[in-house]
mmCIF file as gemmi writes it, N, C-alpha and C atoms, coordinates in Angstrom:
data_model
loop_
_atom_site.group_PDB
_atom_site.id
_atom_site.type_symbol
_atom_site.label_atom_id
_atom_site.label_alt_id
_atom_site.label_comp_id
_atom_site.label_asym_id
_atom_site.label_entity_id
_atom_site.label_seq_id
_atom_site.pdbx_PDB_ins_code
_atom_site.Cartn_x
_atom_site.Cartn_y
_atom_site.Cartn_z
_atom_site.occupancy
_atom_site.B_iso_or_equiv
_atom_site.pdbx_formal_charge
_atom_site.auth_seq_id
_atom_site.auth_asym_id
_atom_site.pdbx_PDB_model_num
ATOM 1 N N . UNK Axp A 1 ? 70.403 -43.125 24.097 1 0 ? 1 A 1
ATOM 2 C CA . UNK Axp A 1 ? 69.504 -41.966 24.298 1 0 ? 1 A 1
ATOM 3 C C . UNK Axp A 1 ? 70.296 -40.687 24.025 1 0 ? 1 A 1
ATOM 4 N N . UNK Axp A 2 ? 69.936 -39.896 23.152 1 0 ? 2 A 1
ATOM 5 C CA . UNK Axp A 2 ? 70.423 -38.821 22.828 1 0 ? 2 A 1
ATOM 6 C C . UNK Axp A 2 ? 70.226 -37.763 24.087 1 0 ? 2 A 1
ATOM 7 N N . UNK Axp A 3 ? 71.014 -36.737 23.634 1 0 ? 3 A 1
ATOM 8 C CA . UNK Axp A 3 ? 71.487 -35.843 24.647 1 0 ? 3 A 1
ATOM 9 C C . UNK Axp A 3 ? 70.043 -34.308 24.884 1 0 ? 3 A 1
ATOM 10 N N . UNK Axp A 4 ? 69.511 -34.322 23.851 1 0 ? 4 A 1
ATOM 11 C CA . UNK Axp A 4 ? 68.302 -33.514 22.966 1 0 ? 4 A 1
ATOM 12 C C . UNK Axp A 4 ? 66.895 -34.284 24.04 1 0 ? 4 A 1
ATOM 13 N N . UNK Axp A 5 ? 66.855 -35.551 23.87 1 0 ? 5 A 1
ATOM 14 C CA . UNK Axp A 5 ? 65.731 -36.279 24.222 1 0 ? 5 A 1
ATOM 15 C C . UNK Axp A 5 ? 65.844 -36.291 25.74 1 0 ? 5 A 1
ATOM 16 N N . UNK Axp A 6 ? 66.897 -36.669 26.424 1 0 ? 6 A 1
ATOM 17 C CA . UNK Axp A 6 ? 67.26 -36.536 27.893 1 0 ? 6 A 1
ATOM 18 C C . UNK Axp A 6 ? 66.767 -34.816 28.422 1 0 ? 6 A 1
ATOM 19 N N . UNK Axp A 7 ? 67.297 -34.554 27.742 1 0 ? 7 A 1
ATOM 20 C CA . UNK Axp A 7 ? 67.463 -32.401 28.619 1 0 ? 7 A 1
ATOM 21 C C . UNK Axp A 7 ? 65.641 -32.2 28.23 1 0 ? 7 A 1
ATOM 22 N N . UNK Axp A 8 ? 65.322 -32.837 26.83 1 0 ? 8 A 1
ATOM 23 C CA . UNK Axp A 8 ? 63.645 -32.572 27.424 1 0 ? 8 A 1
ATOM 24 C C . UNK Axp A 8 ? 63.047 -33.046 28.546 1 0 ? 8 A 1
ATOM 25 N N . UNK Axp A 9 ? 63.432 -34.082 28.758 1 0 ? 9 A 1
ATOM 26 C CA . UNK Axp A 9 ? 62.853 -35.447 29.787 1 0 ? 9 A 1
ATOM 27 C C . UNK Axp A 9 ? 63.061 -34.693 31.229 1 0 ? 9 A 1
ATOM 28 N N . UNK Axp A 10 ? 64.461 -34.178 31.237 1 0 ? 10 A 1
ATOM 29 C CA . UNK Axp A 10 ? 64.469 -33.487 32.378 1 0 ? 10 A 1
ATOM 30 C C . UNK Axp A 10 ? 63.888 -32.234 32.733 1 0 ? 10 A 1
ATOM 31 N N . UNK Axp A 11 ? 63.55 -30.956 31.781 1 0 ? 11 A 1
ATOM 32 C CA . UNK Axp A 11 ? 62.547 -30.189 31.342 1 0 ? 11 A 1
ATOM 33 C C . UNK Axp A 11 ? 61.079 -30.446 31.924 1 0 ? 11 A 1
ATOM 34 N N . UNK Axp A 12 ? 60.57 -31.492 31.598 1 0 ? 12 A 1
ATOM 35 C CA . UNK Axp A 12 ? 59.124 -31.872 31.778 1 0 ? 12 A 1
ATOM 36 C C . UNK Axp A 12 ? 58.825 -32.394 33.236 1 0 ? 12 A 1
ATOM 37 N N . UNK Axp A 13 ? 60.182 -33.158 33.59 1 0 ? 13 A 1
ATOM 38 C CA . UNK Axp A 13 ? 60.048 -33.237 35.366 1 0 ? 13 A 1
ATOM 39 C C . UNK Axp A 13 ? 60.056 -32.089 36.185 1 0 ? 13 A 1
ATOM 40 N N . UNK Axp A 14 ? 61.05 -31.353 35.374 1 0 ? 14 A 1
ATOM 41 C CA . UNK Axp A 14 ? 61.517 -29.76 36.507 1 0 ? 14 A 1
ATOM 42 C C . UNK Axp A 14 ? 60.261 -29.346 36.248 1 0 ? 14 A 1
ATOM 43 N N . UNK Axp A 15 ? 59.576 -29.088 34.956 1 0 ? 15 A 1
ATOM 44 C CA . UNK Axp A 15 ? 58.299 -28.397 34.937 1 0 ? 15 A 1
ATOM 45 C C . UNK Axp A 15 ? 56.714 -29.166 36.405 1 0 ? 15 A 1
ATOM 46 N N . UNK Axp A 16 ? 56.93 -30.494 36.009 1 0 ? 16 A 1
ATOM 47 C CA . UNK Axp A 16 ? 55.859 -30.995 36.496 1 0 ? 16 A 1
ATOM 48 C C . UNK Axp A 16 ? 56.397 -30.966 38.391 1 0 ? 16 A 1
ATOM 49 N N . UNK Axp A 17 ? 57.618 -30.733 38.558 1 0 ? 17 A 1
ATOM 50 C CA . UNK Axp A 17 ? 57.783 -30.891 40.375 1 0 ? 17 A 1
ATOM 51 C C . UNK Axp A 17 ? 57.479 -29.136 40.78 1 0 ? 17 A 1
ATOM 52 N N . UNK Axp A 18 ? 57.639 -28.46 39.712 1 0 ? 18 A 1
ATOM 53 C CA . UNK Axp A 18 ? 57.258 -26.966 39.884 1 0 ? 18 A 1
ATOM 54 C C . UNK Axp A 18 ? 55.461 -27.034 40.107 1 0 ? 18 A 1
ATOM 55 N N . UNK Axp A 19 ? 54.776 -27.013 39.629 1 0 ? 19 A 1
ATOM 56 C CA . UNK Axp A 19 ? 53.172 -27.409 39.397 1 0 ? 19 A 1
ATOM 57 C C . UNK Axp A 19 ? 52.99 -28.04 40.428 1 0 ? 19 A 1
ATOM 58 N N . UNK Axp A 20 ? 53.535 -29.234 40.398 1 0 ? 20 A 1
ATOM 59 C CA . UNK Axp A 20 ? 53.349 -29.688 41.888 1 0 ? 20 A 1
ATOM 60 C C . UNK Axp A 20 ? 53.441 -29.454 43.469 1 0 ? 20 A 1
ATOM 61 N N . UNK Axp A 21 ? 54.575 -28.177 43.353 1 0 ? 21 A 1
ATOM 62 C CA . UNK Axp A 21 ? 54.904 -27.673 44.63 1 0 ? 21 A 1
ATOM 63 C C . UNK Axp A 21 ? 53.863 -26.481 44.678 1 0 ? 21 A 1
ATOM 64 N N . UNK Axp A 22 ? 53.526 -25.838 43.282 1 0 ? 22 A 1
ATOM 65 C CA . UNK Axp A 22 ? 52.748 -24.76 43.034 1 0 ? 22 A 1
ATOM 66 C C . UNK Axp A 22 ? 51.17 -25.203 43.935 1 0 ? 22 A 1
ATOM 67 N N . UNK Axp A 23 ? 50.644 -26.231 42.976 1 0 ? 23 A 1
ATOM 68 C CA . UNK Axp A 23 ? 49.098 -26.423 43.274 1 0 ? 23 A 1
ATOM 69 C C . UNK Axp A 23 ? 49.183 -27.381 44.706 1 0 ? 23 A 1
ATOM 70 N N . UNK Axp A 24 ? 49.053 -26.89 45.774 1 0 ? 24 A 1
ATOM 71 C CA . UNK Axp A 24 ? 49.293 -27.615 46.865 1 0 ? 24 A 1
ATOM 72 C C . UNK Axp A 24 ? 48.082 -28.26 47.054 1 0 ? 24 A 1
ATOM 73 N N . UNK Axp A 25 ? 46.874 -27.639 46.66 1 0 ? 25 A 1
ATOM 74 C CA . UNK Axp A 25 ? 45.81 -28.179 47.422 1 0 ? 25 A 1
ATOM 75 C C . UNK Axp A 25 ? 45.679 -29.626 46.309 1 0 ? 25 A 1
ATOM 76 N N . UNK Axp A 26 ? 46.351 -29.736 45.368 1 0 ? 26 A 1
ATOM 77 C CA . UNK Axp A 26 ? 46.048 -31.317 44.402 1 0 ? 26 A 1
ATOM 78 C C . UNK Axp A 26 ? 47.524 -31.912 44.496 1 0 ? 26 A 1
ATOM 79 N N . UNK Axp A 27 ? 48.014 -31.971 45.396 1 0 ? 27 A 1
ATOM 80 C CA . UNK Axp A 27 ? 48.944 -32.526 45.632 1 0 ? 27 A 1
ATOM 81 C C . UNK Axp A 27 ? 48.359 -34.035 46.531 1 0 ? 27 A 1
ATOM 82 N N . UNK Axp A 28 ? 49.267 -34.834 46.74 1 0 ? 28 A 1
ATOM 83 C CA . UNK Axp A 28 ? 49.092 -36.147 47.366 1 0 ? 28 A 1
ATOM 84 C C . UNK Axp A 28 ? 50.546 -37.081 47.177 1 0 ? 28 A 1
ATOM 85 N N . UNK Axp A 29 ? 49.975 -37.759 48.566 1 0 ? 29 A 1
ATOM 86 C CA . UNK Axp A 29 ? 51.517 -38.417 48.812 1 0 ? 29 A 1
ATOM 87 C C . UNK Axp A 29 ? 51.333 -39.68 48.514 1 0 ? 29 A 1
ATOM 88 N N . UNK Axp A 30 ? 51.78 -40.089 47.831 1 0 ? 30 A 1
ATOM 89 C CA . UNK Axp A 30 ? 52.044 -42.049 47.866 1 0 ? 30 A 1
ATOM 90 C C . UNK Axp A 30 ? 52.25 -42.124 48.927 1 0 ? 30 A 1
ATOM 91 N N . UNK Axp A 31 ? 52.276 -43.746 49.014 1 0 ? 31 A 1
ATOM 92 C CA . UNK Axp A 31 ? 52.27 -44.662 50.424 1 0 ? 31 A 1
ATOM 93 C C . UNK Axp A 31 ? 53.742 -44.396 51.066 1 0 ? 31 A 1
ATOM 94 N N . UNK Axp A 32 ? 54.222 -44.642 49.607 1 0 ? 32 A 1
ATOM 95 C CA . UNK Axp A 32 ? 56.045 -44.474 49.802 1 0 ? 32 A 1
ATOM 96 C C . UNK Axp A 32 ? 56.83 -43.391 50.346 1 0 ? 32 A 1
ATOM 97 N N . UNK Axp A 33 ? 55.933 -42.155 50.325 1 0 ? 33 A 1
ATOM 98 C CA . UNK Axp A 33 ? 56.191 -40.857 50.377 1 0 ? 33 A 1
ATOM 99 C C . UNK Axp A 33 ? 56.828 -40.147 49.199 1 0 ? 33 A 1
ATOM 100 N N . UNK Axp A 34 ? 56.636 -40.961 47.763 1 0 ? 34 A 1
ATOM 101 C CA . UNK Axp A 34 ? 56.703 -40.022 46.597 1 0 ? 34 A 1
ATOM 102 C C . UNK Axp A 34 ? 55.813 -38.47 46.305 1 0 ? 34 A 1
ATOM 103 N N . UNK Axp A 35 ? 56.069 -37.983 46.125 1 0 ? 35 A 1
ATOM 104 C CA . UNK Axp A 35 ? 54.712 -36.727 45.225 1 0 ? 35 A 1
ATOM 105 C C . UNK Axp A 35 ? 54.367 -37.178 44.205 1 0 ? 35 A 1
ATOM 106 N N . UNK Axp A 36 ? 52.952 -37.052 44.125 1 0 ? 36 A 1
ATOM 107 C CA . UNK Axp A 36 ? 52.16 -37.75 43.41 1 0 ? 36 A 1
ATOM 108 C C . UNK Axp A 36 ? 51.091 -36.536 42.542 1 0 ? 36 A 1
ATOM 109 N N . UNK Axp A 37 ? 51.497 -36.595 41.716 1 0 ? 37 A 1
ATOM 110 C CA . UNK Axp A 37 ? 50.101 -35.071 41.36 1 0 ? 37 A 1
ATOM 111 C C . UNK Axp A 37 ? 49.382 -35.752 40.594 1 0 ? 37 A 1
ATOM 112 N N . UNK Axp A 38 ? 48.338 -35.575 40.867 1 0 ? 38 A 1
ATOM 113 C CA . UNK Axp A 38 ? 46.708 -36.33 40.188 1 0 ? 38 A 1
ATOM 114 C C . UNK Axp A 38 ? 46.703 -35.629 38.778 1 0 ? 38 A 1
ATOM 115 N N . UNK Axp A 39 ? 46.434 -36.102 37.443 1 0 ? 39 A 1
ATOM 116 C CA . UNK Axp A 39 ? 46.167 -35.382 36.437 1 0 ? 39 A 1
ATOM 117 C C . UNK Axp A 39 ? 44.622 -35.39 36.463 1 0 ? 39 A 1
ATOM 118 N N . UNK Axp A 40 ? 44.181 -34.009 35.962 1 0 ? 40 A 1
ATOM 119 C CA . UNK Axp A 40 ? 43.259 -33.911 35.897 1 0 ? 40 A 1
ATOM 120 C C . UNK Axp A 40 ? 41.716 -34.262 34.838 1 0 ? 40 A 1
């Protein structure tokens, strides 16, 4: 795995745990206690 493809991968999580902390009211917890954001 290239170094290019990783730093996006990590990009798109930092983006999507941001959104997720953002939109609280569509937030939801797994059983596990992961964060879980519903796509819409």
């Amino acid at each position: 795995m290239n170094s290019s493809f990783r730093n996006s991968i990590t990009a798109l999580l930092l983006v999507a745990a941001s959104a997720g902390a953002f939109a609280d009211n569509n937030k939801v917890m797994s059983p596990d206690g992961r964060l879980v954001v519903p796509l819409r």
